[in-house]
N, C-alpha and C positions, 0 to 999 in steps of 0.2 A: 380274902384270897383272890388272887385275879385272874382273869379266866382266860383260858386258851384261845390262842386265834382261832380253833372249831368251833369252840361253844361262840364269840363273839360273833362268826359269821353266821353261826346255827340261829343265835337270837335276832340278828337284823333280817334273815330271811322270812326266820316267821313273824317278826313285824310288819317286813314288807306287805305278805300276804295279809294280817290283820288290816292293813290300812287300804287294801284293793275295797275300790266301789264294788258294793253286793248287788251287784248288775250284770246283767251279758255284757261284754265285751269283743274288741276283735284286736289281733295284735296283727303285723305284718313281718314273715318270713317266709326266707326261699321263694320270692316273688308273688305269693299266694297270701288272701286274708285268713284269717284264724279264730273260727267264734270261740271266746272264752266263754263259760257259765260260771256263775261266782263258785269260789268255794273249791277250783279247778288251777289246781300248778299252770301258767300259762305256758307254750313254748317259748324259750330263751336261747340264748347263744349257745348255750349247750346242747341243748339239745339238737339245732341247727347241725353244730359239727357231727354229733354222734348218727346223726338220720345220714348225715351226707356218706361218711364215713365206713357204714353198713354195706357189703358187698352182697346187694340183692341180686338174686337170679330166677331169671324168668320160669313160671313153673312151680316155684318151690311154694313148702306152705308155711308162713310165718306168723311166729308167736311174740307179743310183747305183754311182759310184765309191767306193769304199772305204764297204760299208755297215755295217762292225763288228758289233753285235750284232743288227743288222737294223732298228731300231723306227722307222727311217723309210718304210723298204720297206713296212712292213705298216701305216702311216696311212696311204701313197697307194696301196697296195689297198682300204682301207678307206671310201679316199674317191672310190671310182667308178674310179683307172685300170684299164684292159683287161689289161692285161699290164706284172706288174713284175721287174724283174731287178737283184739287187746281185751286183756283183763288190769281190774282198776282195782282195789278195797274201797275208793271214793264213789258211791253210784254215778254223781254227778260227772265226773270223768268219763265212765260209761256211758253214757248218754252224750257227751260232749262229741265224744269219737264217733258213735254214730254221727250226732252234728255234721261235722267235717269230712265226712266217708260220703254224707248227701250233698253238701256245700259243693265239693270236689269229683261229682260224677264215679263214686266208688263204691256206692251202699250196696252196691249185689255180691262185692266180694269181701265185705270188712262185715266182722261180727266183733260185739265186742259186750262183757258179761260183769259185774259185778264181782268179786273173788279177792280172798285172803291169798293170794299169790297162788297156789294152781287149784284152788279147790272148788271152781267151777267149773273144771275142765271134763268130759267124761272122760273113764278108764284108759280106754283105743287110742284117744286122740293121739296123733303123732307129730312132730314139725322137723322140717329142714333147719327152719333158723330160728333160735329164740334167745330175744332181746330183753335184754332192762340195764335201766337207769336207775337205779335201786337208793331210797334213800342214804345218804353216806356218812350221816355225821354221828358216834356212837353217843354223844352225849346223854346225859338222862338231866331234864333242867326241874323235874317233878311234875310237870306236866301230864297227863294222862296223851295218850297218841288219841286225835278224832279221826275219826270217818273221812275228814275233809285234807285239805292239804297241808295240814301237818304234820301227815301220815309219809310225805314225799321227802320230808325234808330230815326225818330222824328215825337211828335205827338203833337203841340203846344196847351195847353189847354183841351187833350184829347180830341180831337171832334173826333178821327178816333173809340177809344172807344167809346163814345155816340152816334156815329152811328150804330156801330155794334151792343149795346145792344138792341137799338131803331126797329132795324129789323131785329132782327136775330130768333126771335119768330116762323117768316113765314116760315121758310125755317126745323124748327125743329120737327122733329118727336115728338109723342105723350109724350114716354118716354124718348125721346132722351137728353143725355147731351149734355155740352158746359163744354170744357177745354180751360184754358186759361193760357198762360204763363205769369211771374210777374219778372220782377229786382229789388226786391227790395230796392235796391242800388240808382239807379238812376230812378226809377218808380214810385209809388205812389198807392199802393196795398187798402189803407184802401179808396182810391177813387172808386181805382176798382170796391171794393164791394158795394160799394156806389151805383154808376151806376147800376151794376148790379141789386143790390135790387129797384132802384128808376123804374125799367122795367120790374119789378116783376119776378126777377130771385133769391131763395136761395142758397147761396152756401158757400164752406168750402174749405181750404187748404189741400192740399192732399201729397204734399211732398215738401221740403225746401234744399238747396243742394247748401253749399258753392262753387263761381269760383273764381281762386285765380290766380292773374294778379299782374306780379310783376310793385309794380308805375314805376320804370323809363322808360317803356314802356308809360305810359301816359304822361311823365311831372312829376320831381318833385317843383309842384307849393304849396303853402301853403294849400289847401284844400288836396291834393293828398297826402302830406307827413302828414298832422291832419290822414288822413283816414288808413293810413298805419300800419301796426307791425314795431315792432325792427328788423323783416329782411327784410325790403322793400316791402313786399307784401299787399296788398291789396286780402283783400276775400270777395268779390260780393254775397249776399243770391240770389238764384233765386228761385223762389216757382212756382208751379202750385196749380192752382186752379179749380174747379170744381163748373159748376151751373146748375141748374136743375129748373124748374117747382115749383111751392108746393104741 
């Protein structure tokens, strides 16, 4: 049987990540360097737009779920929040974001905790804004999910969303929102919303912003080459979204 354009990108990602040197590392975005620790989703284009994207405000206190190597936590330090907090399931992550919160003169205001999505959090805790970039691709390939960054890249049946919408209530400020990032592509956005609203959250698309990966970088396998242009590229929609309260 041949596999979907998801499953086909879901498998060269986590290739990708199998074939990263198991070394520290530093990538280059938003004009700033970025230490990777192996074993740590790097920052990418995506993430780039989703940080830039974020309507941070001075004061506020934000939250990010699954904040990999940190570099968004430490622009919305950067950009006025009071108090930031990433939570990772990857330790390594955890520690990365501290990394980069000292790299970038922000370690007095970034904490960041090891957690199955909010279950390091105490009771009280509350935030203005809380982020994720949530793994998107439902696929199940038999893999078991690890600790490590394969945990970023797959969400079999979305249960890591149905959690998140399920308890994320507790932790949010009065007027606080919830942005979320979407792949369109290899995601399932009108789920999203779904979820969302079945936890009694409204919310709306806030910006849409083609990534453009040329296929022979994936495979050209008969899904990859369907999904392609006449010059080999593939263009990825990635959305954010926005939910809020009623």
């Amino acid at each position: 049987m041949e596999k979907t354009l998801a499953e086909e990108i879901g498998a060269w990602l986590l290739s990708e990540m199998d074939s990263r040197p198991k070394k520290r590392s530093t990538t280059y975005l938003l004009g700033k360097h970025w230490e990777v620790l192996p074993d740590v989703w790097p920052p990418d284009p995506v993430t780039r737009l989703f940080t830039t994207w974020l309507p941070f405000t001075a004061g506020s206190r934000f939250l990010e779920v699954g904040c990999g190597a940190g570099m968004t936590c430490v622009v919305a330090a950067q950009h006025g929040c009071a108090s930031v907090v990433g939570l990772d399931i990857n330790p390594r992550a955890a520690e990365n974001t501290l990394l980069n919160a000292q790299r970038h003169g922000v370690s007095d205001l970034v904490t960041a905790y090891t957690s199955d999505v909010f279950d390091a959090l105490d009771s009280g805790a509350k935030f203005d804004m809380i982020f994720s970039n949530p793994p998107q691709i439902k696929m199940s390939n038999g893999r078991e999910h690890s600790m490590g960054a394969e945990a970023a890249a797959l969400d079999p049946g979305f249960m890591m969303h149905r959690r998140f919408f399920r308890h994320v209530g507790e932790f949010l400020a009065q007027d606080g929102r919830i942005y979320m990032g979407a792949n369109e592509a290899v995601g399932d956005a009108p789920e999203l919303e779904r979820i969302a609203a079945e936890a009694g959250f409204v919310g709306r698309k806030l910006r849409t912003e083609p990534v453009q990966i040329p296929a022979a970088l994936i495979g050209l396998t008969p899904a990859v080459k369907a999904a392609a242009d006449e010059h080999g590229i593939l263009s990825l929609d990635v959305s954010m979204f926005e939910f809020r309260r009623p």
